[in-house]
C-alpha positions in Angstrom: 10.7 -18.4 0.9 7.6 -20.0 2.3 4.5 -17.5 2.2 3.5 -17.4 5.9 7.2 -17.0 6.1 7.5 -13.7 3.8 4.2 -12.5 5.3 5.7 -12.7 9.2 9.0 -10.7 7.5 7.4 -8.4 6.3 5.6 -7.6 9.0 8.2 -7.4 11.2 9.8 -4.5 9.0 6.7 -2.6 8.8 6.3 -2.6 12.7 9.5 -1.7 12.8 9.2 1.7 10.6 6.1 2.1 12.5 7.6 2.1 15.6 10.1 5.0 14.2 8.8 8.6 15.2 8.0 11.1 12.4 10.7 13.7 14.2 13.1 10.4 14.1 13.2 10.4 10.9 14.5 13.3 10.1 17.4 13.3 12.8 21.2 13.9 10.9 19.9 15.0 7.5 22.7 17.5 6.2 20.5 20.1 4.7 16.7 21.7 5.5 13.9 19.4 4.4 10.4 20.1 4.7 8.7 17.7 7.1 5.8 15.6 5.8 2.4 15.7 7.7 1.5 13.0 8.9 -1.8 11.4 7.1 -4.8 10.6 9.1 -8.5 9.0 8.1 -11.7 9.8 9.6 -13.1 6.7 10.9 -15.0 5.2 8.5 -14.8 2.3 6.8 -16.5 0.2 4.3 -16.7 -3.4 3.4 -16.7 -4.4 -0.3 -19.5 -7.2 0.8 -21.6 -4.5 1.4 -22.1 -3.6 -2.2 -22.1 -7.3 -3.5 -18.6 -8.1 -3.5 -17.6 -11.9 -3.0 -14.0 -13.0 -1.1 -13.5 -16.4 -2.8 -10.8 -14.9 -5.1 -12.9 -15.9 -8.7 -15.7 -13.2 -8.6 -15.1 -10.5 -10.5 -15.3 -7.3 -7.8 -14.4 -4.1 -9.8 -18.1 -3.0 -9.0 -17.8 -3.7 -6.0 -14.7 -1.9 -5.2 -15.9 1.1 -7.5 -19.1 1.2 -5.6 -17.2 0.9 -2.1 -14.6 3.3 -2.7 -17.6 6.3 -3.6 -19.2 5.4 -1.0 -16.4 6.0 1.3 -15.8 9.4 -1.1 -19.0 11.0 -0.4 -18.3 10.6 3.8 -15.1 12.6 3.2 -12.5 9.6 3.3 -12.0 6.5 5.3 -10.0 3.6 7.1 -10.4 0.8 4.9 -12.4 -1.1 2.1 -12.1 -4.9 2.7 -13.7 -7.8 2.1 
C-alpha cells in the first residue's frame, strides 16, 4: 500500500472513532464498567525548534525533545511538541 494511501486510511478510521461519543461507547456492554475520563491538555504547546531541534530527519534531536518535553512539564502539561 502506497504511503499517502495508508496515511488517508488511517485517518479516515481515526476520524471515525473520534466521531464516536464517549457515552457511545459504552452502549450494550453486558456487565458494569467504570467509565474512563476523558483526557484533556491545557493549551500549551512547544516546538522542538525552539530548543535547537532540526526537521530534516538526520539531526540527532533527543536534546531537543528532552529539553521540549520539560519545558512543557514545568507549565503543568501540554498540546503538542513538534517540529
Amino acid at each position: 500500500m502506497k504511503p499517502t494511501l495508508l496515511k488517508a486510511t488511517y485517518s479516515l478510521i481515526l476520524f471515525s472513532f473520534a466521531q464516536q461519543t464517549l457515552e457511545s461507547m459504552y452502549e450494550g456492554i453486558e456487565f458494569d464498567m467504570t467509565k474512563v475520563k476523558e483526557t484533556s491538555f491545557p493549551d500549551f504547546e512547544k516546538k522542538i525548534t525552539e530548543y535547537g531541534g532540526v526537521g530534516d530527519g538526520i539531526f540527532k534531536n533527543s536534546e531537543a525533545f528532552k529539553a521540549a518535553i520539560e519545558a512543557v512539564n514545568a507549565k503543568g502539561g501540554g498540546m503538542s511538541i513538534h517540529i
